[in-house]
C-alpha positions as CSV (number, residue, x, y, z in Angstrom):
1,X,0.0,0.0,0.0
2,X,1.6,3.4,-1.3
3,X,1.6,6.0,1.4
4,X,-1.2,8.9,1.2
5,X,0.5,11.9,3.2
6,X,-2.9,13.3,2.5
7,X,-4.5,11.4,4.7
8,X,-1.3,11.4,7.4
9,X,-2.5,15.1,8.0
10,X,-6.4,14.2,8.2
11,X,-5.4,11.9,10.7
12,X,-3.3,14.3,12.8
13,X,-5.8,16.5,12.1
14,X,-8.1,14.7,13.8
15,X,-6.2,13.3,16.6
16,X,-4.8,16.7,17.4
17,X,-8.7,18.2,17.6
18,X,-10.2,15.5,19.4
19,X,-11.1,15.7,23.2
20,X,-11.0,11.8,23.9
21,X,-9.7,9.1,22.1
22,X,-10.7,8.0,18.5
23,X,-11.2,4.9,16.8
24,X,-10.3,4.6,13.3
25,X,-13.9,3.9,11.7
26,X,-14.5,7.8,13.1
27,X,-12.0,8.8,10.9
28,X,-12.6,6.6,7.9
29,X,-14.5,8.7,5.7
30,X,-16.2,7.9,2.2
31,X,-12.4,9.0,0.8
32,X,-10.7,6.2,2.9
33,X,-11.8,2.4,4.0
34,X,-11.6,1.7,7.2
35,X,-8.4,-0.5,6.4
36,X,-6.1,2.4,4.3
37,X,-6.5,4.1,7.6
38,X,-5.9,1.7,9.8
39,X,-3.0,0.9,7.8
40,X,-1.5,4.5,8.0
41,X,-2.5,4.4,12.0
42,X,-0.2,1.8,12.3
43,X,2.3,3.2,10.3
44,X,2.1,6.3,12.4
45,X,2.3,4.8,15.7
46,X,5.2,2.4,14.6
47,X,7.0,6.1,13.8
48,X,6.2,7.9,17.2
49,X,3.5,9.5,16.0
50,X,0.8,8.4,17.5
51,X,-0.2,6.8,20.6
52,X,-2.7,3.7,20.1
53,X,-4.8,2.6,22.9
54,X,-6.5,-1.3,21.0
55,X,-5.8,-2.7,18.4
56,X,-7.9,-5.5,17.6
57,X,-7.8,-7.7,14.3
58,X,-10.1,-10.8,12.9
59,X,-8.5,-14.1,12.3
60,X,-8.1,-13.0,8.9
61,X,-6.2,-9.9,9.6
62,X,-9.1,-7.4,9.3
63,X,-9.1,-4.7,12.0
64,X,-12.1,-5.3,14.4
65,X,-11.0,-2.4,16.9
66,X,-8.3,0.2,16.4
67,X,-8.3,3.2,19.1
68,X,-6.0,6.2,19.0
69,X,-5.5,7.5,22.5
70,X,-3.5,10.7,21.2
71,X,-0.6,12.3,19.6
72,X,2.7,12.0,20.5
73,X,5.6,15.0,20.9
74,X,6.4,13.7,17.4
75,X,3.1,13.8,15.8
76,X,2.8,17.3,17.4
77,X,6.3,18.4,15.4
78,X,4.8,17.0,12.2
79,X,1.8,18.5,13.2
80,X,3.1,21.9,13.4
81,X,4.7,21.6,9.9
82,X,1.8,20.2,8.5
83,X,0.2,23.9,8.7
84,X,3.4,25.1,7.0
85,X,3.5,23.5,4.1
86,X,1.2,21.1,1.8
87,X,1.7,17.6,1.0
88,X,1.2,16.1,-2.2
């Protein structure tokens, strides 16, 4: 799966607005499935950038329950630069 920086941002974006935490299907939207942004979660968390709470997955791999608790002093940097400049 190719990354979608795009999406990166909604998702700090979201995080960063939030007042509790968030589960991925809240931020899967009509543009994204449910498993390009779990995907990208993942990704995120595995980088610092996040902070994931669950993370529950099917037999087959499929997420059943993915929870971000917040946003790490990482994600905040990229964050900051993400209102800086645009990614393509």
């Amino acid at each position: 799966m190719k990354h979608d920086l795009d999406l990166v941002r909604s998702i700090l974006i979201y995080v960063e607005n939030a007042e509790c935490e968030v589960d991925a299907d809240d931020m899967a939207a009509e543009r994204w499935p449910i498993e390009t942004v779990a995907y990208h979660v993942r990704l995120m968390e595995h980088h610092g950038l996040l902070d994931v709470s669950q993370d529950a997955r099917d037999m087959s791999g499929n997420t059943i329950e993915l929870t971000v608790a917040g946003i790490t002093w990482d994600g905040q940097e990229v964050y900051l630069q993400c209102g800086y400049m645009k990614f393509r």
